[in-house]
CHARMM internal coordinates of N, CA and C (Angstrom, degrees):
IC EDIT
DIST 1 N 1 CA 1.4568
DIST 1 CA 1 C 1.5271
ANGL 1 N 1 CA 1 C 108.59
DIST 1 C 2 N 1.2156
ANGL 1 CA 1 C 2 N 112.27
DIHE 1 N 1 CA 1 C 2 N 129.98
DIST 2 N 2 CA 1.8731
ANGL 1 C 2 N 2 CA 122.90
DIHE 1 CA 1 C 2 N 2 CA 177.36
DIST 2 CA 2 C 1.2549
ANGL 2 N 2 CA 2 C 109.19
DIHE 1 C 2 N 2 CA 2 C -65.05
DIST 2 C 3 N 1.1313
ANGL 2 CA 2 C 3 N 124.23
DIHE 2 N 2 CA 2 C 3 N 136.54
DIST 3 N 3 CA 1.7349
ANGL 2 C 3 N 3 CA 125.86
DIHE 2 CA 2 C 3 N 3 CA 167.14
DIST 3 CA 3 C 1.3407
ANGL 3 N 3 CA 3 C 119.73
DIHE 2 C 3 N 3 CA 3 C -54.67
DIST 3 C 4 N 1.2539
ANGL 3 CA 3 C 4 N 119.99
DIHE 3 N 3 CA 3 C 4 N 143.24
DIST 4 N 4 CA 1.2786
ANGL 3 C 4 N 4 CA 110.44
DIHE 3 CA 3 C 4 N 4 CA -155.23
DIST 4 CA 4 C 2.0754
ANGL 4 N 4 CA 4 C 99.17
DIHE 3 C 4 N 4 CA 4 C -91.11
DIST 4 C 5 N 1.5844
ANGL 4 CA 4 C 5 N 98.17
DIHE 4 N 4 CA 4 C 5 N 1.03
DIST 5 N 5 CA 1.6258
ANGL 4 C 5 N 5 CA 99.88
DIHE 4 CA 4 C 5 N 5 CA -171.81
DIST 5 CA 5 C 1.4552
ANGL 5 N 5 CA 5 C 87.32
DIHE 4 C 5 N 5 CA 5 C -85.89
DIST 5 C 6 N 1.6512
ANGL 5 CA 5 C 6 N 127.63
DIHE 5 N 5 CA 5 C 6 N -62.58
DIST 6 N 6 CA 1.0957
ANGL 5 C 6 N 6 CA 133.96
DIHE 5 CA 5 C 6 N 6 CA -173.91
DIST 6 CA 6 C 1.6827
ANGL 6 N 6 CA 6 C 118.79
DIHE 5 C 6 N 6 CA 6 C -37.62
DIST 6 C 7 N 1.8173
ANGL 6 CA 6 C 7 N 117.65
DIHE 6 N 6 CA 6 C 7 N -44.88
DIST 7 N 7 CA 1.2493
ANGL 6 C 7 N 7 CA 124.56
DIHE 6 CA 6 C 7 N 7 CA 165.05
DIST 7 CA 7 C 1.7827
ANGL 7 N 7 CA 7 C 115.40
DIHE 6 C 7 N 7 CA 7 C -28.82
DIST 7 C 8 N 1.7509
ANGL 7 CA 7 C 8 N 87.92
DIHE 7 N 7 CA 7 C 8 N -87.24
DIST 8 N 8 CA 1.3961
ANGL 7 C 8 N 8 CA 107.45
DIHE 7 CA 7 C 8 N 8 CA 168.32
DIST 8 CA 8 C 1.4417
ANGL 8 N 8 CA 8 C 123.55
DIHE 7 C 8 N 8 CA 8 C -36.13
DIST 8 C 9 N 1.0502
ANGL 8 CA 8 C 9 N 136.11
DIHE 8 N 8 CA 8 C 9 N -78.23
DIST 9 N 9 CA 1.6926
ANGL 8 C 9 N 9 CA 136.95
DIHE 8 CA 8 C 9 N 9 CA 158.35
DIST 9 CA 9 C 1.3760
ANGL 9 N 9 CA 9 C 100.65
DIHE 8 C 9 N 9 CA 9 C -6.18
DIST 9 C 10 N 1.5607
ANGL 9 CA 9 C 10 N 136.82
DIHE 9 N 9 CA 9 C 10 N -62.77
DIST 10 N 10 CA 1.0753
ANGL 9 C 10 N 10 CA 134.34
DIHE 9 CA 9 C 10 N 10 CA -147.47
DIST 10 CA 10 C 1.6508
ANGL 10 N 10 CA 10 C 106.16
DIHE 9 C 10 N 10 CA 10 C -77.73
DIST 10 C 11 N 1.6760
ANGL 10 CA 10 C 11 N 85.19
DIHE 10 N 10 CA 10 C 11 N -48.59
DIST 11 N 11 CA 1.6468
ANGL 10 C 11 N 11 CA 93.16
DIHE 10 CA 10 C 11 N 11 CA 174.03
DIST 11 CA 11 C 1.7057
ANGL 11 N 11 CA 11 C 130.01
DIHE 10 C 11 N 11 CA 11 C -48.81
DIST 11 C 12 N 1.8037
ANGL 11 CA 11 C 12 N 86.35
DIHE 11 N 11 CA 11 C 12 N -37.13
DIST 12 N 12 CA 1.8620
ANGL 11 C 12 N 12 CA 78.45
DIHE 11 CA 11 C 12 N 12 CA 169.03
DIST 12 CA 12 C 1.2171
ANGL 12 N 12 CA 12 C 120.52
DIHE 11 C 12 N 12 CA 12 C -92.71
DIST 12 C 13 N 1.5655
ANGL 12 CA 12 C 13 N 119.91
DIHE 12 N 12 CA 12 C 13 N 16.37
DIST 13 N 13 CA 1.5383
ANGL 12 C 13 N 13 CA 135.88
DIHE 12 CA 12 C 13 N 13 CA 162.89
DIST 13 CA 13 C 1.7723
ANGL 13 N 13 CA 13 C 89.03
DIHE 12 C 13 N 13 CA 13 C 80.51
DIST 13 C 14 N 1.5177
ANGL 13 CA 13 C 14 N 139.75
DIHE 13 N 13 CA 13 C 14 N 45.50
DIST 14 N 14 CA 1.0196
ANGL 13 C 14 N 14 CA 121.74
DIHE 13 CA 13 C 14 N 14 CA 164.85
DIST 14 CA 14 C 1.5589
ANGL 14 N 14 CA 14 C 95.63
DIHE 13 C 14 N 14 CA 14 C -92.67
DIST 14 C 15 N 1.9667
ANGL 14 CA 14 C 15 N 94.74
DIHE 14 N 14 CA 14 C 15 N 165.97
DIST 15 N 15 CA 2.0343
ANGL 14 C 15 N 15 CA 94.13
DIHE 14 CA 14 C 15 N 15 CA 162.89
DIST 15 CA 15 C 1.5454
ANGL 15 N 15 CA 15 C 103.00
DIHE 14 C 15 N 15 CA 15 C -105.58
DIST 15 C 16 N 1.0334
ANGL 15 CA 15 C 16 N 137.78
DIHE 15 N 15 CA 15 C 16 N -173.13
DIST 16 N 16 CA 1.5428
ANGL 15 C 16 N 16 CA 137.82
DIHE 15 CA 15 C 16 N 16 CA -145.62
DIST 16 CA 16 C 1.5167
ANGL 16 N 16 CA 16 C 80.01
DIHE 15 C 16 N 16 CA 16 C -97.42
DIST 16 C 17 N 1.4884
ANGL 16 CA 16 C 17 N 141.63
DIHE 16 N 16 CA 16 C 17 N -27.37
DIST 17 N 17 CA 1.2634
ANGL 16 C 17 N 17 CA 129.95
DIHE 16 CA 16 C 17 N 17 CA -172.85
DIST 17 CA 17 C 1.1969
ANGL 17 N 17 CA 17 C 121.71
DIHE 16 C 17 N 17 CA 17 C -82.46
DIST 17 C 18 N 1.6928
ANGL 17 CA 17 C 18 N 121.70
DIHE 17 N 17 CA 17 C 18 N -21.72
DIST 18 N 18 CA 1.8254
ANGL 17 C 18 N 18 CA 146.79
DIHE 17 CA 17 C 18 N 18 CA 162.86
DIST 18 CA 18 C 1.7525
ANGL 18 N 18 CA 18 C 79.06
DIHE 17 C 18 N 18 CA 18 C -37.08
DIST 18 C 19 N 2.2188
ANGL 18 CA 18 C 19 N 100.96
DIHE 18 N 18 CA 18 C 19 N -79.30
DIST 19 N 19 CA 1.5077
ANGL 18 C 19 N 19 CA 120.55
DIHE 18 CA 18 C 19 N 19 CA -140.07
DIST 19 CA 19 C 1.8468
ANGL 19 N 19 CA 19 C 84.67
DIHE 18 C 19 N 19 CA 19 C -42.68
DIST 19 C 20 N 1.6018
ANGL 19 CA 19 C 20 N 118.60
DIHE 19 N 19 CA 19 C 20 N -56.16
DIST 20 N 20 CA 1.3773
ANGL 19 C 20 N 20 CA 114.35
DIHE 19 CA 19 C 20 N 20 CA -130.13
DIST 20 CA 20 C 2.0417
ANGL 20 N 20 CA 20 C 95.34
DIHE 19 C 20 N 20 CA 20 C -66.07
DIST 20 C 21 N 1.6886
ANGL 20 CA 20 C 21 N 97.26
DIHE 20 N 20 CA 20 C 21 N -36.13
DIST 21 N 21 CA 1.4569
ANGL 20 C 21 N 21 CA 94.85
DIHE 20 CA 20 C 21 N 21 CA -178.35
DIST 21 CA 21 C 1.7201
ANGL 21 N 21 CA 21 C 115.00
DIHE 20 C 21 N 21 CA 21 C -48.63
DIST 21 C 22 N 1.5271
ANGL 21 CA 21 C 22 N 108.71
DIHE 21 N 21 CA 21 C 22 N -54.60
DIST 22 N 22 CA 1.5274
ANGL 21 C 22 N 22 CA 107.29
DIHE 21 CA 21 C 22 N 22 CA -178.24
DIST 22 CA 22 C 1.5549
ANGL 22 N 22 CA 22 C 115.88
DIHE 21 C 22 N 22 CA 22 C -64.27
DIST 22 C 23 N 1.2510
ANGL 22 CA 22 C 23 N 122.85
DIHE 22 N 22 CA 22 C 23 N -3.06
DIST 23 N 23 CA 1.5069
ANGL 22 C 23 N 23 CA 118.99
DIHE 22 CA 22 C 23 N 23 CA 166.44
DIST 23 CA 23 C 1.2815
ANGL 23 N 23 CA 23 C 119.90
DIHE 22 C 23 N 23 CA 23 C -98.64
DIST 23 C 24 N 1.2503
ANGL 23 CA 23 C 24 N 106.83
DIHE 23 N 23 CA 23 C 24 N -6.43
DIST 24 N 24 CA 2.0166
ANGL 23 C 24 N 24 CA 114.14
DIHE 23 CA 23 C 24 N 24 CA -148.99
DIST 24 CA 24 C 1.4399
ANGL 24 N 24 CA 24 C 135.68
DIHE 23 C 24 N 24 CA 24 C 24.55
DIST 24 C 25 N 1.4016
ANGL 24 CA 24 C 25 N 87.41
DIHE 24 N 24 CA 24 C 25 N 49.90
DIST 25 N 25 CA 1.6925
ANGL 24 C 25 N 25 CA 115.16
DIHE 24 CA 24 C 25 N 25 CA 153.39
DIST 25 CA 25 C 1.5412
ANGL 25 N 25 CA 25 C 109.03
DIHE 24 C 25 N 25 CA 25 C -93.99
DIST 25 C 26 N 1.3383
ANGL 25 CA 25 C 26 N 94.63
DIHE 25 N 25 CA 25 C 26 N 177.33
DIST 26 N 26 CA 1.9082
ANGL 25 C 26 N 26 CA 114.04
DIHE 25 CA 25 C 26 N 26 CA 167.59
DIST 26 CA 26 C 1.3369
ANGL 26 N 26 CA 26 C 95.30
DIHE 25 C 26 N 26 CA 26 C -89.37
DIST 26 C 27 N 1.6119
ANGL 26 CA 26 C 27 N 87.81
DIHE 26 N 26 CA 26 C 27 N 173.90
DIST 27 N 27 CA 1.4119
ANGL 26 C 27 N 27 CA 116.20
DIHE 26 CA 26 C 27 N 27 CA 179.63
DIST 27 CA 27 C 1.2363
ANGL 27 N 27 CA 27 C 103.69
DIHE 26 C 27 N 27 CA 27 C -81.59
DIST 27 C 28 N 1.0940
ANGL 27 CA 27 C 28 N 123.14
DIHE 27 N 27 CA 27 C 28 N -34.38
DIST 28 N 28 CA 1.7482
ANGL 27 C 28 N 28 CA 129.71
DIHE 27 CA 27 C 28 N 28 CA 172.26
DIST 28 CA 28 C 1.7860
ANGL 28 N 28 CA 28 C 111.11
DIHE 27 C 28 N 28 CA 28 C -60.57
DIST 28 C 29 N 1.0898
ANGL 28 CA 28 C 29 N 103.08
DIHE 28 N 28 CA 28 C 29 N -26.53
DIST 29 N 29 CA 1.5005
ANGL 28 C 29 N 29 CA 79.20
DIHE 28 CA 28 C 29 N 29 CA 178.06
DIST 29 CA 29 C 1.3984
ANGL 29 N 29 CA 29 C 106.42
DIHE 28 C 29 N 29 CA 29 C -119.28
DIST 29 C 30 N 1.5918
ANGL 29 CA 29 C 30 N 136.60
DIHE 29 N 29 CA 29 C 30 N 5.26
DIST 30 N 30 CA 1.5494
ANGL 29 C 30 N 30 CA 122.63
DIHE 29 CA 29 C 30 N 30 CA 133.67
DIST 30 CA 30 C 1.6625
ANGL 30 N 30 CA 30 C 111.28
DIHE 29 C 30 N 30 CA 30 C -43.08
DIST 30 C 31 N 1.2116
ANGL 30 CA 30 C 31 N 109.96
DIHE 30 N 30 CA 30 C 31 N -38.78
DIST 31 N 31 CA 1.7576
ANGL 30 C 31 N 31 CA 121.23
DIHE 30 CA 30 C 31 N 31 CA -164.19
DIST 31 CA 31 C 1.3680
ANGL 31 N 31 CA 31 C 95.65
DIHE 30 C 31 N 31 CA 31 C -60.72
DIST 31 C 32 N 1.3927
ANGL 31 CA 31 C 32 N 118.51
DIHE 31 N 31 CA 31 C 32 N -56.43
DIST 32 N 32 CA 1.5328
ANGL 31 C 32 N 32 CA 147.26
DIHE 31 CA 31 C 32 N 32 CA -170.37
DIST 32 CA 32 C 1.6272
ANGL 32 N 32 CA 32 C 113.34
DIHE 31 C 32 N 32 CA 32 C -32.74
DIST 32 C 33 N 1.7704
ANGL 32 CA 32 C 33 N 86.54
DIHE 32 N 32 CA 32 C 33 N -75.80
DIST 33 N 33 CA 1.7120
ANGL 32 C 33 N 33 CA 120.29
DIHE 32 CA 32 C 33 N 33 CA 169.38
DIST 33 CA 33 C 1.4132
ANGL 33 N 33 CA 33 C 101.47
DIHE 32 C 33 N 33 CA 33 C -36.86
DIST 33 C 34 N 1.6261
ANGL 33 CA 33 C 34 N 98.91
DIHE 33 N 33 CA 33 C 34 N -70.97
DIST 34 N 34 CA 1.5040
ANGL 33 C 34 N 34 CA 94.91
DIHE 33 CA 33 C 34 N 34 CA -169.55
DIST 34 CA 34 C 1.7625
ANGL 34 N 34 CA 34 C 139.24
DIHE 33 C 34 N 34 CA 34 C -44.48
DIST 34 C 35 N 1.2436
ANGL 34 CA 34 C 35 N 99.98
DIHE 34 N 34 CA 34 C 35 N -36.47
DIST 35 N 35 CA 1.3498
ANGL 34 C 35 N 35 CA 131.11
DIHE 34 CA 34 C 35 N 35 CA 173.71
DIST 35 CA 35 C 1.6618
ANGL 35 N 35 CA 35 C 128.25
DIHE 34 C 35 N 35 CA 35 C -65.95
DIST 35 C 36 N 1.1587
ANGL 35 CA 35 C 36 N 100.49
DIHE 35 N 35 CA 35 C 36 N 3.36
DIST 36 N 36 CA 1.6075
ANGL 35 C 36 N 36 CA 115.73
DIHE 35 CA 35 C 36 N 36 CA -138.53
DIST 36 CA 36 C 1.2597
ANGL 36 N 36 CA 36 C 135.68
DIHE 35 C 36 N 36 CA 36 C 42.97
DIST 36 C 37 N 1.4685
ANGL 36 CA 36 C 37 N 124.51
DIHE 36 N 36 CA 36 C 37 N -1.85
DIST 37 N 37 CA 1.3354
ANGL 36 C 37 N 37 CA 121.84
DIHE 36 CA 36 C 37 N 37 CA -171.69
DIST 37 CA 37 C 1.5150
ANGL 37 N 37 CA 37 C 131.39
DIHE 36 C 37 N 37 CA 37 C -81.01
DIST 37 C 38 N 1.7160
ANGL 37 CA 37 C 38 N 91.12
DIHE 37 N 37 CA 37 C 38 N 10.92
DIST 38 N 38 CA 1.6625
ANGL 37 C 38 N 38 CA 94.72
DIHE 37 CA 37 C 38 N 38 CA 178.02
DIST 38 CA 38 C 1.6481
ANGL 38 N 38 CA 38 C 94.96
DIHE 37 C 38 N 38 CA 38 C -136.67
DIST 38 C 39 N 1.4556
ANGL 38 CA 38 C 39 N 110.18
DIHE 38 N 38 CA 38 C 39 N 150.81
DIST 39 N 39 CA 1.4309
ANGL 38 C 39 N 39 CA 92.94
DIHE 38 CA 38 C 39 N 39 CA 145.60
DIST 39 CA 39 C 1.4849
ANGL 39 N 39 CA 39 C 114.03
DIHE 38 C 39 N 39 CA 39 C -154.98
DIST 39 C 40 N 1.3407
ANGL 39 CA 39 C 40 N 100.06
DIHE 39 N 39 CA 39 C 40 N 145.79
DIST 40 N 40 CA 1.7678
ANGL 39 C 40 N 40 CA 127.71
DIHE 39 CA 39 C 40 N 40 CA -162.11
DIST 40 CA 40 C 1.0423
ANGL 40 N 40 CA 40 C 103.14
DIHE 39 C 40 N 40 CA 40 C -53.60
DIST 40 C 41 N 1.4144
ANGL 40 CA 40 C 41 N 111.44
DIHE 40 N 40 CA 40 C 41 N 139.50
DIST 41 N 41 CA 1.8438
ANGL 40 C 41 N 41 CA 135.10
DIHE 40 CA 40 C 41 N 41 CA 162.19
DIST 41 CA 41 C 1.7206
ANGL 41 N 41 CA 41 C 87.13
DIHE 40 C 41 N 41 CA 41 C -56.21
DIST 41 C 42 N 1.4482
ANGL 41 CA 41 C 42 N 95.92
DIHE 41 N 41 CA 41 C 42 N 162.46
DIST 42 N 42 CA 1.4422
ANGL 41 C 42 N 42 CA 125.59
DIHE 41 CA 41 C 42 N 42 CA -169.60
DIST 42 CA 42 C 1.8680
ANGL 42 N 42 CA 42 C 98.52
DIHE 41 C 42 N 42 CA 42 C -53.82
DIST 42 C 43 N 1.7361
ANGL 42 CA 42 C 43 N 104.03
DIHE 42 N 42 CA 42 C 43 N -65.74
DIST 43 N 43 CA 1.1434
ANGL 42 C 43 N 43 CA 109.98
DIHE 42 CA 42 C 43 N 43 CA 174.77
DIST 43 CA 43 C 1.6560
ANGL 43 N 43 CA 43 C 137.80
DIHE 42 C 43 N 43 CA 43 C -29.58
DIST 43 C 44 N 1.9317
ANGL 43 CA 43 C 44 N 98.20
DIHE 43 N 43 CA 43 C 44 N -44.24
DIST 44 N 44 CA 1.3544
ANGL 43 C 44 N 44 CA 112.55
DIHE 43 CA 43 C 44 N 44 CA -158.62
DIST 44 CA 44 C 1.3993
ANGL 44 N 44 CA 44 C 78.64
DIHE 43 C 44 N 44 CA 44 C -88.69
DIST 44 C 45 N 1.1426
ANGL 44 CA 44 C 45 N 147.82
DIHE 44 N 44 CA 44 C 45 N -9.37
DIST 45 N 45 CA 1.5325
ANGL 44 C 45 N 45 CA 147.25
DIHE 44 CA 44 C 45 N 45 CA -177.36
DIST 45 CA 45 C 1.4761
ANGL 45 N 45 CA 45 C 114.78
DIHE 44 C 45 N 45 CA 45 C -67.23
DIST 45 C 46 N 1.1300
ANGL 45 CA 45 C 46 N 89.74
DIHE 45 N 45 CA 45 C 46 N -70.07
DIST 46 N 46 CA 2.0303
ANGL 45 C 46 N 46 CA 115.95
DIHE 45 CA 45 C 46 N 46 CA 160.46
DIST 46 CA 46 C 1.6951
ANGL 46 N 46 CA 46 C 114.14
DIHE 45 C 46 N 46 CA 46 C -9.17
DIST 46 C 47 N 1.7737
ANGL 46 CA 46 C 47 N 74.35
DIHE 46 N 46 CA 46 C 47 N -74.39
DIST 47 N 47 CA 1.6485
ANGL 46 C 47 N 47 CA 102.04
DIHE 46 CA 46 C 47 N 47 CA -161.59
DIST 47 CA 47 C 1.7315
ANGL 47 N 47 CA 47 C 100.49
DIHE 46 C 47 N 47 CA 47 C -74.99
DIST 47 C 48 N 1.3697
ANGL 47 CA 47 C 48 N 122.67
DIHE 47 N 47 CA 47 C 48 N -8.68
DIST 48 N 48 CA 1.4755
ANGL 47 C 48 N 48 CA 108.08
DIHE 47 CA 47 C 48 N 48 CA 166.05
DIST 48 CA 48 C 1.6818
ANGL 48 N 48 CA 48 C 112.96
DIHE 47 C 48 N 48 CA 48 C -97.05
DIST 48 C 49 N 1.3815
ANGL 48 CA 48 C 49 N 99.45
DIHE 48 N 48 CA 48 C 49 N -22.87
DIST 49 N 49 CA 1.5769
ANGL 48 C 49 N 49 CA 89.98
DIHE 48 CA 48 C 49 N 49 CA -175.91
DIST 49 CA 49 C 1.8489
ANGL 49 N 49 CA 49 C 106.37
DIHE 48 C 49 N 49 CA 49 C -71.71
DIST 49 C 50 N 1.5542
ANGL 49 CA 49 C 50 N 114.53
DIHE 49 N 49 CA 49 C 50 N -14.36
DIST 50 N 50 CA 1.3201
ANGL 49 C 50 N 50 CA 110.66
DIHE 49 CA 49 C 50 N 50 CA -160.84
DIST 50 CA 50 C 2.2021
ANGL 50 N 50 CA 50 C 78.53
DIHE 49 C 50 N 50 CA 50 C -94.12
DIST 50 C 51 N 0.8858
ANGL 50 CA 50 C 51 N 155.24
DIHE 50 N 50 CA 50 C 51 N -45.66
DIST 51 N 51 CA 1.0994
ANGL 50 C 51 N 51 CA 148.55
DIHE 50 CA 50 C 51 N 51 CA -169.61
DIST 51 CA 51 C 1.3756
ANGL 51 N 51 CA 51 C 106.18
DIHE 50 C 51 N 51 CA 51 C -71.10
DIST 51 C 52 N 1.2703
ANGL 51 CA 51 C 52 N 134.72
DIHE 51 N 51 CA 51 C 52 N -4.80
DIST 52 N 52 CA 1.3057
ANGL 51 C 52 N 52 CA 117.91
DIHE 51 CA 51 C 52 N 52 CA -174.64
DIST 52 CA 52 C 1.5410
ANGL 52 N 52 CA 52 C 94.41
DIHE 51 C 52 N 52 CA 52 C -147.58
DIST 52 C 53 N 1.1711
ANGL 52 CA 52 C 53 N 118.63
DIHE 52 N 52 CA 52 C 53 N 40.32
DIST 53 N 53 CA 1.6810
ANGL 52 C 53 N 53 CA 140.14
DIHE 52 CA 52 C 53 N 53 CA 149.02
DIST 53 CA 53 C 1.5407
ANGL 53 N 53 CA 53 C 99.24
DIHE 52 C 53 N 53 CA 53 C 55.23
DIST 53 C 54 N 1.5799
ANGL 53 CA 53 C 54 N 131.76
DIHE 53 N 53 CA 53 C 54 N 57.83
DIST 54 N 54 CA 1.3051
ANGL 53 C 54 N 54 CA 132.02
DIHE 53 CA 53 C 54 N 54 CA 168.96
DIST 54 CA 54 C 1.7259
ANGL 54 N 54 CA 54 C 106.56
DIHE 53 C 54 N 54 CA 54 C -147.63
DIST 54 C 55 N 1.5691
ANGL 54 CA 54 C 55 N 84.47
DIHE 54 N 54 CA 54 C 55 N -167.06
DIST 55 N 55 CA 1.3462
ANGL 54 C 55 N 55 CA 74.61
DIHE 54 CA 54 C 55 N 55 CA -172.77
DIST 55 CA 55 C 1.4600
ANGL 55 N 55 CA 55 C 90.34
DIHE 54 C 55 N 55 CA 55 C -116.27
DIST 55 C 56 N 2.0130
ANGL 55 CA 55 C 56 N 106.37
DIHE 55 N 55 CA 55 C 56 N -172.59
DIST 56 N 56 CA 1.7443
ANGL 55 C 56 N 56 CA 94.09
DIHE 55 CA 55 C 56 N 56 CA -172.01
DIST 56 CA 56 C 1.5993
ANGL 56 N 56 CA 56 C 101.85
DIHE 55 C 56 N 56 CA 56 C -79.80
DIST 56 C 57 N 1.2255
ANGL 56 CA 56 C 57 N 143.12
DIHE 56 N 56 CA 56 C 57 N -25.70
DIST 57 N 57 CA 1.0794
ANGL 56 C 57 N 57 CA 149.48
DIHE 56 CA 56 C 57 N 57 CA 170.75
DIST 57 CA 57 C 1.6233
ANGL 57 N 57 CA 57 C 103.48
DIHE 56 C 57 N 57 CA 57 C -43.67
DIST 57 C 58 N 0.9197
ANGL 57 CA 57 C 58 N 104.30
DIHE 57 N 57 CA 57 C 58 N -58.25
DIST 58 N 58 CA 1.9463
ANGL 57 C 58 N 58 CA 101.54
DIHE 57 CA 57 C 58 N 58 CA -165.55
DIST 58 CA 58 C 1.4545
ANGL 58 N 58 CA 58 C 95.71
DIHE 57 C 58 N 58 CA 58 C -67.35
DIST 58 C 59 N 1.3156
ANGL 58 CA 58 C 59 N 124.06
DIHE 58 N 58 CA 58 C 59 N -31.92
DIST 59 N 59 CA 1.6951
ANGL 58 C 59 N 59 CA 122.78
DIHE 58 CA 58 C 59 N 59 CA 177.30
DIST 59 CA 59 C 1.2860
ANGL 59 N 59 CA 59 C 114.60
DIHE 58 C 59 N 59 CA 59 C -70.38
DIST 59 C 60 N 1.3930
ANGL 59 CA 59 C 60 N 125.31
DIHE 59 N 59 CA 59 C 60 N -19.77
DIST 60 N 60 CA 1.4291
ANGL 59 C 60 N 60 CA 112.16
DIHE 59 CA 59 C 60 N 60 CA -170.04
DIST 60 CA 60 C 1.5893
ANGL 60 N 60 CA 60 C 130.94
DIHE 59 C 60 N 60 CA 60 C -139.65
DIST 60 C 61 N 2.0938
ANGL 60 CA 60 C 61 N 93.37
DIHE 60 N 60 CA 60 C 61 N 4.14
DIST 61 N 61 CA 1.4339
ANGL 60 C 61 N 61 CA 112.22
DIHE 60 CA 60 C 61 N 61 CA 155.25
DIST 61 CA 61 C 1.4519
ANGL 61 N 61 CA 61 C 123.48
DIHE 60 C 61 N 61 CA 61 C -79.84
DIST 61 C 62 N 1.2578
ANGL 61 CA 61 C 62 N 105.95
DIHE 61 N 61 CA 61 C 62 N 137.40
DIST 62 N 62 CA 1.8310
ANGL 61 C 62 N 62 CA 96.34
DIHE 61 CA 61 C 62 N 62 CA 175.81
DIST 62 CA 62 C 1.2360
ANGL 62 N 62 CA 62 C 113.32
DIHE 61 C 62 N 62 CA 62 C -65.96
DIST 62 C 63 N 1.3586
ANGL 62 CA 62 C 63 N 130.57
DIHE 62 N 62 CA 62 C 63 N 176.31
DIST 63 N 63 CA 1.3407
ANGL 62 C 63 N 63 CA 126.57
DIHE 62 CA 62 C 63 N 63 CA 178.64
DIST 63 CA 63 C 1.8150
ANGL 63 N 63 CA 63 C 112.35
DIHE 62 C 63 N 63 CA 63 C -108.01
END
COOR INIT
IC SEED 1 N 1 CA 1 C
IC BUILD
């Protein structure tokens, strides 16, 4: 199953280095997130659901 951050990202045609600039993260840990191998403080949560037009719920429930 695709990440549902990675989906979205694509959809608004960002590259993981656009997402990481508008959060001020690395590219390594969009990579991270995406992958499951990281997962975001509350904050860095926020600030991706507001850059990729959802809420944190739709980012981090399975479907």
């Amino acid at each position: 199953m695709e990440n549902i951050i990675r989906i979205r990202r694509k959809e608004l045609g960002l590259s993981q280095e656009q997402l990481a600039r508008k959060c001020d993260v690395s590219r390594q840990t969009v990579n991270a997130i995406e992958n499951n191998k990281y997962d975001p403080t509350l904050s860095l949560a926020f600030r991706l659901a507001k850059e990729l037009q959802l809420t944190v719920d739709e980012l981090f429930t399975p479907s």
